[in-house]
C-alpha positions as CSV (number, residue, x, y, z in Angstrom):
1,X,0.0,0.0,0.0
2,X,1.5,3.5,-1.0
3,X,-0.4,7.1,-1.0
4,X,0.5,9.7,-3.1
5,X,1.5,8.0,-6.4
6,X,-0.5,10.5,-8.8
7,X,0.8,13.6,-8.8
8,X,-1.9,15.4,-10.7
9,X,-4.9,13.8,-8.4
10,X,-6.1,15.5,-4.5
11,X,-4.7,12.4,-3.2
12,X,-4.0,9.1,-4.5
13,X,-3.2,5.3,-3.2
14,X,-1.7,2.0,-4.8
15,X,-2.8,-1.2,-3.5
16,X,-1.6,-4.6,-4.2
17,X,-3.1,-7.9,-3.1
18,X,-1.7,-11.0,-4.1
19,X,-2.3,-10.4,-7.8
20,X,-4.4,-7.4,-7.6
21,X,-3.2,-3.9,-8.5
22,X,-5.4,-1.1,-8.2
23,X,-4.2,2.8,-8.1
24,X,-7.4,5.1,-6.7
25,X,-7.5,9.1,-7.3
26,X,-9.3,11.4,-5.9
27,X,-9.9,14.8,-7.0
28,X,-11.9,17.1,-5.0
29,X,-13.8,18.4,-2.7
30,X,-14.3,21.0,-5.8
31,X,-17.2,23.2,-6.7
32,X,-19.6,21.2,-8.8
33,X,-20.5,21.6,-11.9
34,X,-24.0,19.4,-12.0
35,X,-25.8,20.9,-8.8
36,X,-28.4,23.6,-10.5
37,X,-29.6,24.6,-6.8
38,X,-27.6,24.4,-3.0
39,X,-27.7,20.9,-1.3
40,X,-26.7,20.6,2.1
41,X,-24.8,17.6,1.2
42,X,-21.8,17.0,-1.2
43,X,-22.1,14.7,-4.3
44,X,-20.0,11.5,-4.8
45,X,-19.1,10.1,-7.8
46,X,-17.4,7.1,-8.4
47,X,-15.9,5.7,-11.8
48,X,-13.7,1.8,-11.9
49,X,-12.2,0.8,-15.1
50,X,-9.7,-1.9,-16.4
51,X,-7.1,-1.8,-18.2
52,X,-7.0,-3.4,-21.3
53,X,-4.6,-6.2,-19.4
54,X,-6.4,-6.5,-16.7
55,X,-7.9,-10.3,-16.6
56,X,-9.2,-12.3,-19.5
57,X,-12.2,-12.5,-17.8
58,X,-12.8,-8.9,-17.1
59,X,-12.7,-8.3,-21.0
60,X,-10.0,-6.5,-23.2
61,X,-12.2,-3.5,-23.7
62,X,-10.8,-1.2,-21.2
63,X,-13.4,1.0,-20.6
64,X,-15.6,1.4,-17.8
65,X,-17.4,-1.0,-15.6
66,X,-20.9,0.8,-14.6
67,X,-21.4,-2.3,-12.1
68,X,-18.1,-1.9,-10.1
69,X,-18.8,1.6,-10.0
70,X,-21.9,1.1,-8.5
71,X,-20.7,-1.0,-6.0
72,X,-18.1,1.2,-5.1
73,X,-20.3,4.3,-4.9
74,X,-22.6,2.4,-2.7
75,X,-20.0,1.1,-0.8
76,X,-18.1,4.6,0.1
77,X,-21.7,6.5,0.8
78,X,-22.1,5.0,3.9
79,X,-18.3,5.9,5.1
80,X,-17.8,9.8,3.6
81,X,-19.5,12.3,5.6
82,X,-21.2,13.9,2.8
83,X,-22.8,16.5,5.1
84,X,-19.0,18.0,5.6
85,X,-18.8,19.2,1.6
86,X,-21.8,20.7,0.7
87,X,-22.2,22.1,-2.7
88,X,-19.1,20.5,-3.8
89,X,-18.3,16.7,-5.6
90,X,-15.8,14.2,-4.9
91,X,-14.5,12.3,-7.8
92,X,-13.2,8.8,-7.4
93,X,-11.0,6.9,-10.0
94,X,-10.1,3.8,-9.5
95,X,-7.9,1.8,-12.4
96,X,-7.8,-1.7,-11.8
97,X,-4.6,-2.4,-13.3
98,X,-4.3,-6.2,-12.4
99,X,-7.1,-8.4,-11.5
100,X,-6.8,-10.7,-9.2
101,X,-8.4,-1.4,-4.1
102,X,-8.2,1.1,-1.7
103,X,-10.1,4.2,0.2
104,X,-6.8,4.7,1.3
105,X,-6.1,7.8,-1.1
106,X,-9.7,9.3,0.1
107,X,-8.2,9.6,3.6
108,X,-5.0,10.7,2.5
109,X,-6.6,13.7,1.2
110,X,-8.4,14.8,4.0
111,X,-12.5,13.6,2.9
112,X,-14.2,13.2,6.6
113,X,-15.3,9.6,6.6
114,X,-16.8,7.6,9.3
115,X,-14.3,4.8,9.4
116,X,-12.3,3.4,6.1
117,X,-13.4,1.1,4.2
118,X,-12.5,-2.2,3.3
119,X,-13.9,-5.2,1.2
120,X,-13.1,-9.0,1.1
121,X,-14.7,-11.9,-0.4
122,X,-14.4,-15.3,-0.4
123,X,-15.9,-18.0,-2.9
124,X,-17.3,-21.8,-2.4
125,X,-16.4,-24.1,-5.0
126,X,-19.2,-26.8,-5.0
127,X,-19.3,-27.9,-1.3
128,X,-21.5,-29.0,0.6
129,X,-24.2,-26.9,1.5
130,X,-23.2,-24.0,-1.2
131,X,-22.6,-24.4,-4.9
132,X,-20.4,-22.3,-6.7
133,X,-20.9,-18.9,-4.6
134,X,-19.1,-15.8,-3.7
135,X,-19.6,-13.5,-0.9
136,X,-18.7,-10.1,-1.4
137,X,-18.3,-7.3,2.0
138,X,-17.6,-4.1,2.5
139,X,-16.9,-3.0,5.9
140,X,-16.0,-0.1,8.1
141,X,-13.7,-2.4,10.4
142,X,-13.7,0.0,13.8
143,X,-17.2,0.5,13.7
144,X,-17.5,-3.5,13.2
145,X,-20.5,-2.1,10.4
146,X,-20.9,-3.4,7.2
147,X,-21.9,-1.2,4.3
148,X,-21.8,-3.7,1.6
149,X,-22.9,-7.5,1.3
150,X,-23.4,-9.0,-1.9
151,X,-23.8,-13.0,-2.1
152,X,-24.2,-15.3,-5.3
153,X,-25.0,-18.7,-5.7
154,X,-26.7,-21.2,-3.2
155,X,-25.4,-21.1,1.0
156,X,-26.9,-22.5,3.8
157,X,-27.5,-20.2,6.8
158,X,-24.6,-22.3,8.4
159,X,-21.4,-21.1,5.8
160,X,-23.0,-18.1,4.9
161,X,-22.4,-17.1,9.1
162,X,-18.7,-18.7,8.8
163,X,-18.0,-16.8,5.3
164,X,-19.5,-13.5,7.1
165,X,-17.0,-13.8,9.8
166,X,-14.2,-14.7,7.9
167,X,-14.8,-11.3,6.0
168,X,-15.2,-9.4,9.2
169,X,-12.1,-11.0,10.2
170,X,-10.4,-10.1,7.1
171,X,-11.8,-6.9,7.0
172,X,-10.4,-6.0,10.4
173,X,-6.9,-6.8,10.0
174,X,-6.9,-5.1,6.6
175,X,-8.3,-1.9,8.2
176,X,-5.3,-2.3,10.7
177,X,-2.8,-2.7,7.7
178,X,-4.8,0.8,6.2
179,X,-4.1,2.7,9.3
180,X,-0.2,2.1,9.3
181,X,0.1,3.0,5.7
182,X,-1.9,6.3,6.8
183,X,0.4,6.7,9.6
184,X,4.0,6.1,7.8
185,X,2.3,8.7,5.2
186,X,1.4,10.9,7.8
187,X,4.9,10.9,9.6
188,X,6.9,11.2,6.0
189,X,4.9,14.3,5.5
190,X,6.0,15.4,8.8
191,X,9.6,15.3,7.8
C-alpha cells in the first residue's frame, strides 16, 4: 500500500493484493458543476475501469465498468460524511490495473469519513451446502459495520455465518494494515 502515487490527483493510493493492483484518485472536494440549486450535502461520484490487461475475464475493452462503479459508490456512501462538503463533488478513479483497491487515497486527502473502508470476499467451490458462490463485504472495520454484502450462488445459513466472519475478520486486519500506511504517510509528510 502506497499514498500519493499521482501527482496530478487530491490524493492518491496504490494497492496490491496478491495479484491485484489497483491505483485510486481522488480529485476534489471542488465546486460542482452538475448541482443547478444548494444541497446541504456534497455529491459522490465514483468511476472503476480496467485496463485493457487487466484479466481475460474482465474483458480486453478497457473502458468502464458501470457495475463496479456502482458498487463502489454504494460502498463509500455510507463511510464519507457527505454533510462536511456541501455544494461540492468528490470524484473517485479507480484503475484496476491487475485483477486478481483502496479508500486509502480518500483519507489521505483529508475527505471526513466515518471509518475506512474495506472489502473482502471469499468464494465456495461446489461444497456442501453452497454451490459455486461468492460472498462479497464491505466493511468499516472499527465500527464493526458493514456497508456492503453482496452473495451469489446457493449457501446455507450455516457457511453463509462462517463466510460472514471470515470477511469481518479479514476486513479487520486489513483496516489495521490501512491505518499504518496512513500513519508512515502521515509521519513522512512530517519530515
Amino acid at each position: 500500500l502506497q499514498t500519493g502515487v499521482v501527482s496530478s490527483a487530491s490524493e492518491s493510493a496504490f494497492a496490491e493484493f496478491s495479484n491485484t493492483k489497483v491505483i485510486v484518485s481522488i480529485f476534489g472536494p471542488r465546486e460542482s458543476k452538475k448541482a443547478t440549486s444548494y444541497s446541504d450535502v456534497g455529491r459522490l461520484n465514483c468511476n472503476v475501469s480496467f485496463t485493457t490487461f487487466a484479466s481475460p475475464a474482465i474483458g480486453s475493452q478497457g473502458t468502464d465498468h458501470k457495475e463496479y462503479s456502482s458498487m463502489l459508490q454504494k460502498a463509500l456512501e455510507g463511510v464519507i460524511m457527505m454533510e462536511t462538503f456541501p455544494k461540492t463533488t468528490v470524484d473517485v478513479f479507480a484503475l484496476v490495473l491487475e485483477s486478481g483497491g483502496s479508500n486509502l487515497a480518500l483519507a489521505d486527502a483529508g475527505i471526513m469519513m466515518y471509518d475506512l473502508i474495506t472489502a473482502v470476499s471469499v468464494s465456495c467451490i461446489e461444497e456442501e451446502g453452497c454451490e459455486d458462490g461468492s460472498l462479497m463485504m464491505t466493511c468499516m472495520p472499527s465500527r464493526y459495520e458493514v456497508t456492503q454484502l453482496t452473495i451469489t450462488g446457493e449457501w446455507t445459513t450455516p457457511n453463509i455465518n462462517e463466510a460472514m466472519q471470515l470477511c469481518v475478520d479479514a476486513c479487520s486486519k486489513l483496516g489495521e494494515i490501512m491505518r499504518d500506511c496512513l500513519k508512515q504517510a502521515a509521519t513522512a509528510a512530517d519530515e
